[in-house]
C-alpha positions as CSV (number, residue, x, y, z in Angstrom):
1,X,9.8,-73.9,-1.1
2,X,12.0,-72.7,-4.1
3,X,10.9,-71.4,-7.4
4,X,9.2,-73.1,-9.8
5,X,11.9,-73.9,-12.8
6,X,10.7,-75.4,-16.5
7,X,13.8,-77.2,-18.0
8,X,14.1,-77.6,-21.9
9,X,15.1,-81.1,-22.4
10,X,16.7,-82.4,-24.9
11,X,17.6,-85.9,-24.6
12,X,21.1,-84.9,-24.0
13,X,23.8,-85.1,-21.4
14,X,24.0,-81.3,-20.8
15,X,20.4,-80.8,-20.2
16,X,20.3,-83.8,-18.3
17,X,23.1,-82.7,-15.8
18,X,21.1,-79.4,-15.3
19,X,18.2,-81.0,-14.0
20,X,20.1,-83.2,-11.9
21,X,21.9,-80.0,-10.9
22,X,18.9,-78.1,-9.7
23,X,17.5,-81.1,-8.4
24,X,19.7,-81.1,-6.1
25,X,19.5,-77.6,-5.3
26,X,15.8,-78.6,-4.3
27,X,14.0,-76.7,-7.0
28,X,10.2,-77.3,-8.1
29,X,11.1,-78.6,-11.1
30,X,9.2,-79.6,-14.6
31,X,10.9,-81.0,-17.7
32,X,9.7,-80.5,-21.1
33,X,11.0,-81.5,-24.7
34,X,10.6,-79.3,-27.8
35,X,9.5,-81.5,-30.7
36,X,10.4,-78.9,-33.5
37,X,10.8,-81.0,-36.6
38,X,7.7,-83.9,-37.5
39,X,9.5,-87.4,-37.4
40,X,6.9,-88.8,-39.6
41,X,8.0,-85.9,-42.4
42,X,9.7,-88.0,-45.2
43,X,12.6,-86.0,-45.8
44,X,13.7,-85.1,-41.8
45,X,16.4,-87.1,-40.1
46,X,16.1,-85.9,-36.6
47,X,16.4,-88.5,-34.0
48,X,13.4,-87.3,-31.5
49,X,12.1,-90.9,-30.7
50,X,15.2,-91.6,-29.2
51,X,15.6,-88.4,-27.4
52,X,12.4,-88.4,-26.4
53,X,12.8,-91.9,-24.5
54,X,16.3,-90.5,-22.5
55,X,14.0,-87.0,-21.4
56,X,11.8,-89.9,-19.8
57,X,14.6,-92.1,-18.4
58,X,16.6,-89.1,-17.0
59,X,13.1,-87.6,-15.7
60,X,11.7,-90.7,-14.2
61,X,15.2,-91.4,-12.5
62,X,15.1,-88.0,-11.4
63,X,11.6,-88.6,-9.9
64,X,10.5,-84.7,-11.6
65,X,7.3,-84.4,-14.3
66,X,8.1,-84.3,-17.8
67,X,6.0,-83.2,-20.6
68,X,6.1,-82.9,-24.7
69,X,5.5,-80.0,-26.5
70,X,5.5,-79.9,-30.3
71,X,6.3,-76.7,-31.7
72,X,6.8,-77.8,-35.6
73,X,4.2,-75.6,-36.8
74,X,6.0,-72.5,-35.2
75,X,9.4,-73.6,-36.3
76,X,8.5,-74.2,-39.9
77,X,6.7,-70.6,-40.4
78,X,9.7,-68.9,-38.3
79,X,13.0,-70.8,-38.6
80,X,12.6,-73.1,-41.6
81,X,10.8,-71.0,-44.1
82,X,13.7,-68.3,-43.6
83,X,16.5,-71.0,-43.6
84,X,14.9,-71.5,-47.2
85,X,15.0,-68.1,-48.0
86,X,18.1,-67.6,-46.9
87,X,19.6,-70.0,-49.4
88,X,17.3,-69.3,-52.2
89,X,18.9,-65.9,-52.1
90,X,22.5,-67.4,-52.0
91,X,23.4,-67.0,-48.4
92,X,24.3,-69.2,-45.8
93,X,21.8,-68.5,-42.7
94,X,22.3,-69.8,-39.4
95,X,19.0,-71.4,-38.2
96,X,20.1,-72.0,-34.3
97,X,20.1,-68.3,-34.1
98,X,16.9,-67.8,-35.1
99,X,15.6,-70.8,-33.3
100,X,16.5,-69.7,-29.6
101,X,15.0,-66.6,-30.4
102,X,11.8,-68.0,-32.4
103,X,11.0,-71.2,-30.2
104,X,13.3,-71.6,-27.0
105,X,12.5,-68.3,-25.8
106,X,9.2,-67.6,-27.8
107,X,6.1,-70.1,-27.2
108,X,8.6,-72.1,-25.4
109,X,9.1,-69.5,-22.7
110,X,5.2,-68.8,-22.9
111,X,4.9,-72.4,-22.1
112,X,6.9,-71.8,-19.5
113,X,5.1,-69.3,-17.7
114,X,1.6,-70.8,-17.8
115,X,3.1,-73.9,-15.8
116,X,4.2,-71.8,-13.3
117,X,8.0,-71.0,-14.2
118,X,9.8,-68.6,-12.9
119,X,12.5,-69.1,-14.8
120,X,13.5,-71.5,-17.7
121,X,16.9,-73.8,-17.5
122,X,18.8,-74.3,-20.7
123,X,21.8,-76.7,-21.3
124,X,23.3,-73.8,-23.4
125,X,26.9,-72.8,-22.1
126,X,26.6,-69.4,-21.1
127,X,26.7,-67.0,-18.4
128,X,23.8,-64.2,-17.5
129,X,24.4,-61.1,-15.3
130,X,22.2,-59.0,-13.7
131,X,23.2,-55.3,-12.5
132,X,21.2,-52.0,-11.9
133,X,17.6,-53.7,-13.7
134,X,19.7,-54.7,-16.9
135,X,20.6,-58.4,-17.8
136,X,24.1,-58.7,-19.7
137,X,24.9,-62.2,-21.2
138,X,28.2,-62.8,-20.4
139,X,30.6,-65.8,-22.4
140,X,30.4,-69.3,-20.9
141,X,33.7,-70.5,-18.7
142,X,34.4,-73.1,-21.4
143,X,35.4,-71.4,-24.2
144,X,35.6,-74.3,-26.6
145,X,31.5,-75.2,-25.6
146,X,30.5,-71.2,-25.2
147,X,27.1,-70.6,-27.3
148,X,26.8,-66.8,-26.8
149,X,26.8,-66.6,-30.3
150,X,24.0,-68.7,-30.8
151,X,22.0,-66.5,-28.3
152,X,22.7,-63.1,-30.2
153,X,19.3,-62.0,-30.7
154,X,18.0,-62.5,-26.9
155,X,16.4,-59.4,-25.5
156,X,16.0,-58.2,-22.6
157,X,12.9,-59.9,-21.6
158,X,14.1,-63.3,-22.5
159,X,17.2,-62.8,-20.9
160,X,15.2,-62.0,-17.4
161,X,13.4,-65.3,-17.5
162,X,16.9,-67.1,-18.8
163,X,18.7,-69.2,-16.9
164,X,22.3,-71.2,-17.7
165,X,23.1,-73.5,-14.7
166,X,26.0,-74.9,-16.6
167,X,28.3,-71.5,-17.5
168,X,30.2,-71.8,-15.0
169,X,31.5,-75.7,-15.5
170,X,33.4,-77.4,-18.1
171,X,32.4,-80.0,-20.4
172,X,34.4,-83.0,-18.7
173,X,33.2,-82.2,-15.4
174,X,29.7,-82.4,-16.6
175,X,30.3,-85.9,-18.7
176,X,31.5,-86.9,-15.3
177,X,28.5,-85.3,-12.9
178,X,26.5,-87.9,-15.9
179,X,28.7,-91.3,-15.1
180,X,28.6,-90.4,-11.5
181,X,25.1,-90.1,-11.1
182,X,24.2,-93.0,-13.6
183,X,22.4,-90.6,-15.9
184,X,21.0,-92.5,-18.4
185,X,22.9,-89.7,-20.9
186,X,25.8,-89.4,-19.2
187,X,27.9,-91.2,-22.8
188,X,25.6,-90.1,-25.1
189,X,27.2,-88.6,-27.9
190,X,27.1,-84.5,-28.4
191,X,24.4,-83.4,-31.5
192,X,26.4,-81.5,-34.3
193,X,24.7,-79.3,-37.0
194,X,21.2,-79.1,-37.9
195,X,18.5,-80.9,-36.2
196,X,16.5,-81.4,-39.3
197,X,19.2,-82.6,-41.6
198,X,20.8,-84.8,-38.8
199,X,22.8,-87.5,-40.6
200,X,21.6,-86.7,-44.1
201,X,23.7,-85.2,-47.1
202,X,23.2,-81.8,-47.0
203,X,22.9,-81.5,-50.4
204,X,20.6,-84.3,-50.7
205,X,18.5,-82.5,-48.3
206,X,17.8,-79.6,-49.5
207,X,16.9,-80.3,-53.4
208,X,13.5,-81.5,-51.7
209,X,12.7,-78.4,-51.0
210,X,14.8,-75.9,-53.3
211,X,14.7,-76.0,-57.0
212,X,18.8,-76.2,-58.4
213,X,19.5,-74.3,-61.7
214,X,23.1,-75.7,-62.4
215,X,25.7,-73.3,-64.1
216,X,29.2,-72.7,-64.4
217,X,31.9,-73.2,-62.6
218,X,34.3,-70.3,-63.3
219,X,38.1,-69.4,-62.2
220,X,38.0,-65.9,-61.3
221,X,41.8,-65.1,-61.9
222,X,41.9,-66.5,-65.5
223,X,37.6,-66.3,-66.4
224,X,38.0,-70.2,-67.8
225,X,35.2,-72.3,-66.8
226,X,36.4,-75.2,-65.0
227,X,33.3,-77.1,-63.7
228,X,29.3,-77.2,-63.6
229,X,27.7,-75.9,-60.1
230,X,24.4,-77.6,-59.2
231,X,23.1,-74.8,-57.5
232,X,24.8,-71.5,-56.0
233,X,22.5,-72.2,-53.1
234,X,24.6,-75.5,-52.0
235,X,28.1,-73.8,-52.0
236,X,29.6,-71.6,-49.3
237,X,32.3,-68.9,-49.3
238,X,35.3,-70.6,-48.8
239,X,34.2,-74.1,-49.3
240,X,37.1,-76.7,-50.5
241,X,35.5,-80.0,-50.6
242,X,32.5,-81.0,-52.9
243,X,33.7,-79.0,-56.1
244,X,33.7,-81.8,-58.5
245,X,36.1,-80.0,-60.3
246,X,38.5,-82.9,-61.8
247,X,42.2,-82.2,-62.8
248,X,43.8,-80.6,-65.4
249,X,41.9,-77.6,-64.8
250,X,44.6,-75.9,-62.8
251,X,47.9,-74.6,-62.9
252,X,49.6,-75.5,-59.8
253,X,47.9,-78.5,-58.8
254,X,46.5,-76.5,-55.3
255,X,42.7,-77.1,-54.5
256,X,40.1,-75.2,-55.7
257,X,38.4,-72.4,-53.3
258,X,34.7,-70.9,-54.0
259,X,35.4,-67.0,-53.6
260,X,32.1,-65.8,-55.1
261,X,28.5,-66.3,-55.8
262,X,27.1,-64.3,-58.9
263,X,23.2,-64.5,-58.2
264,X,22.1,-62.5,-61.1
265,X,24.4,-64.3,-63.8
266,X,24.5,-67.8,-61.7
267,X,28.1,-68.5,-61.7
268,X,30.4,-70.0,-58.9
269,X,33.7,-68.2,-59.3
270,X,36.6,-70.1,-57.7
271,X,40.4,-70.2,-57.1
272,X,43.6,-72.5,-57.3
273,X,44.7,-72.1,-53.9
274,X,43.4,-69.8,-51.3
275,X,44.3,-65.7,-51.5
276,X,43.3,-62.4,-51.6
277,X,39.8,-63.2,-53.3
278,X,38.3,-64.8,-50.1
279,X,39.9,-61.9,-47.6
280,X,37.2,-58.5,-46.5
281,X,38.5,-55.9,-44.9
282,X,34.9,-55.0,-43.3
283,X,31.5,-55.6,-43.4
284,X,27.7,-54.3,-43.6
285,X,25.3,-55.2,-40.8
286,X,21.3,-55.7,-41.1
287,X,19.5,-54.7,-37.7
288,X,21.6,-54.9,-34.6
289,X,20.1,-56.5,-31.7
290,X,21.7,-54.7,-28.6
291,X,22.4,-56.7,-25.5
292,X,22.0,-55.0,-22.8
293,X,20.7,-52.0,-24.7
294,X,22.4,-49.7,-27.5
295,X,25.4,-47.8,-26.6
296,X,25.7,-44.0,-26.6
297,X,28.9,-44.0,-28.1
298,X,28.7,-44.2,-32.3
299,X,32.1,-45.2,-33.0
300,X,34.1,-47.9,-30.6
301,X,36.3,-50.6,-31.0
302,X,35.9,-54.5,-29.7
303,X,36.0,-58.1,-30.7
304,X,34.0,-60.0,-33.1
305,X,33.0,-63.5,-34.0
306,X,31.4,-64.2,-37.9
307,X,30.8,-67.8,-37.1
308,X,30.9,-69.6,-34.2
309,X,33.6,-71.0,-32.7
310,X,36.4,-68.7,-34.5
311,X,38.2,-66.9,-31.6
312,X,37.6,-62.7,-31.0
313,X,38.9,-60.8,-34.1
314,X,39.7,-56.9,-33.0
315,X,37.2,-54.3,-35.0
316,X,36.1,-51.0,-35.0
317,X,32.3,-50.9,-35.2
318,X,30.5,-47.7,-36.3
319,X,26.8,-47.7,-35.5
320,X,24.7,-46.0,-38.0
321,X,21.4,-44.5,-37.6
322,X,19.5,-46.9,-39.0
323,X,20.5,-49.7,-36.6
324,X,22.8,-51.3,-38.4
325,X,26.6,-51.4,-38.1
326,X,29.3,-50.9,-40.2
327,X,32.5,-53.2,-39.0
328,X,35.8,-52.9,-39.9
329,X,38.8,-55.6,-39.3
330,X,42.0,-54.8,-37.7
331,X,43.2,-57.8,-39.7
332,X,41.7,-59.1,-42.6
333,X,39.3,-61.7,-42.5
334,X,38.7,-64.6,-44.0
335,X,35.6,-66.2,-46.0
336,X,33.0,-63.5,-43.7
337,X,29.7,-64.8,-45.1
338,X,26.6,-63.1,-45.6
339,X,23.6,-64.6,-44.2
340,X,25.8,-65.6,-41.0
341,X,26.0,-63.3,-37.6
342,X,28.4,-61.4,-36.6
343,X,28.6,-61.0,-33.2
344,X,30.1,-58.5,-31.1
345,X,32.1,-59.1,-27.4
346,X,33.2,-56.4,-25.3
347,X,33.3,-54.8,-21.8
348,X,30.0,-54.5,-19.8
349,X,29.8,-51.0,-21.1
350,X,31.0,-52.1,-25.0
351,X,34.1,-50.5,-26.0
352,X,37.0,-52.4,-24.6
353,X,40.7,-52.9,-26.1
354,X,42.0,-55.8,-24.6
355,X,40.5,-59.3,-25.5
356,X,40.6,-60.7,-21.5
357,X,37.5,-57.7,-21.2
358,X,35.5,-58.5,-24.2
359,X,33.7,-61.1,-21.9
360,X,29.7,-59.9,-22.9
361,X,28.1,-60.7,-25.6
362,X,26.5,-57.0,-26.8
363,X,23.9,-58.4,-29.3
364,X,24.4,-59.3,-33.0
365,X,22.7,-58.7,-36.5
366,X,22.8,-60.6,-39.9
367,X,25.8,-59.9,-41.8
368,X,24.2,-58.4,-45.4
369,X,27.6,-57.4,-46.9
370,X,31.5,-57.6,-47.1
371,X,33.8,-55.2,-48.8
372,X,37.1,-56.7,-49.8
């Protein structure tokens, strides 16, 4: 008899194809789906009725036991309350980070092991190594689905207990393992952004929970105010869209850019048209979480990503000795935001020169500051 495997379920096609997967494989298997957000909680828009009833469908099809675990109280205290934080203090945080860290691989994992697990099965699109006792996490065949990023802050003992049945197959094939196999998931349609938003303006969303002070709207090139903000906390670096800033404002007719966030004096500085303002040529890490462990060299170069999805930039990373990193661009980069990761990708040992080696995912911290 095989290992005992716990699957986190979502209710979507991916997960779903990695239970059929192992299935097949003829692993004991258990499925269990993470209620992280309360449905009967006015203000949420997650969808986990419905996700909840295709974890049972694709279960009971599958002929494996399925099980619902509600971990709302952890997410709120660990994910949510610093997502609020976050953007109370003006940043722009990235709560999937925090959540595979905080809930997939903390009570979830626990979870996990009191039924038995010897490992738990994700839908994420990655890739884990093992060599010589130490578990590197390596970036996902698909590069257009890979979610290394997202899984930054694993350590080492979540890594060991981690497993990614799907990091070696691309997303078509895995829509088409679904039709094949008559999963009950097999067209559902891929979740995008926050769970607990869902559907919902963003804005909308958070003034339930954040106080807005609204100031001005200021061009940084000329110092004319040229709008009314509702609150720094619901603009981004680089944002275009949702401005409200009418014409006759500008010059050239160009759109406008947000380029900076004054905190302490509350005012949204934008441009006509994007240029140097939103370019750093570095930046300042918080605490770096080293995957597989901390390098001995200080000073290296590799890749980077700031947000997900943006292909490897080349940087030179100095690690300093109080766990943080300083990282500076070969090429100037645009809109680097704090409150966002940045992640670094290299060779299994970390330094590497050449992009086709920066296949591992060494760890990542919170970016805290850029310099232009």
């Amino acid at each position: 008899m095989k290992d005992t495997i716990v699957i986190g379920m979502s209710g979507g096609v991916d997960s779903s194809v990695v239970a059929l997967l192992l299935k097949q494989q003829g692993y004991d298997l258990i499925g269990v789906y993470m209620n992280n957000w309360e449905e009967s909680d006015p203000n949420g828009a997650c969808t986990s009725a419905d996700d909840w009833a295709d974890v049972k469908r694709v279960a009971g099809m599958l002929d494996i036991p399925y099980y619902s675990v509600n971990y709302a109280k952890e997410y709120m205290t660990n994910v949510f309350t610093e997502f609020l934080a976050e953007y109370k203090a003006g940043r722009t945080p990235n709560p999937d980070v925090l959540c595979n860290r905080e809930i997939k691989f903390g009570p979830f994992l626990k979870k996990a092991q009191m039924l038995g697990a010897t490992k738990v099965a994700t839908g994420h699109y990655a890739n884990i190594e093992e060599d010589n006792g130490l578990f590197y996490l390596k970036k996902a065949l698909d590069q257009n689905k890979d979610q290394t990023y997202f899984l930054n802050q694993l350590n080492q003992y979540q890594l060991s207990f981690a497993m990614f049945p799907l990091g070696n197959m691309l997303k078509p094939e895995i829509r088409k393992i679904a039709e094949e196999n008559n999963l009950a998931t097999a067209t559902k349609k891929d979740s995008t952004g926050i769970c607990f938003i869902g559907e919902r303006n963003f804005k909308q969303f958070l003034q339930n929970y954040l106080p807005a002070k609204k100031g001005n709207i200021v061009d940084k090139r000329t110092g004319n105010i040229v709008g009314t903000h509702d609150g720094l906390m619901y603009y981004t670096l680089g944002q275009r869209k949702g401005l409200g800033i009418g014409g006759g404002h500008g010059q050239t007719g160009q759109s406008w850019f947000v380029v900076e966030k004054d905190i302490k004096n509350n005012i949204l500085y934008v441009t006509e048209g994007e240029g140097e303002e939103l370019l750093s040529s570095s930046l300042k890490s918080g605490k770096f979480n080293w995957i597989p462990k901390k390098p001995t060299l200080t000073e290296f170069d590799c890749y980077a990503k700031f947000r997900y999805r943006q292909p490897d930039q080349k940087v030179h990373v100095i690690v300093n000795a109080d766990d943080t990193i300083t990282c500076t661009f070969y090429q100037k980069q645009r809109a680097v935001t704090p409150g966002q990761y940045v992640v670094l990708y290299g060779s299994k040992n970390g330094e590497c020169q050449d992009q086709l080696d920066a296949q591992y995912c060494l760890g990542g911290a919170v970016i805290e500051s850029v310099n232009k």
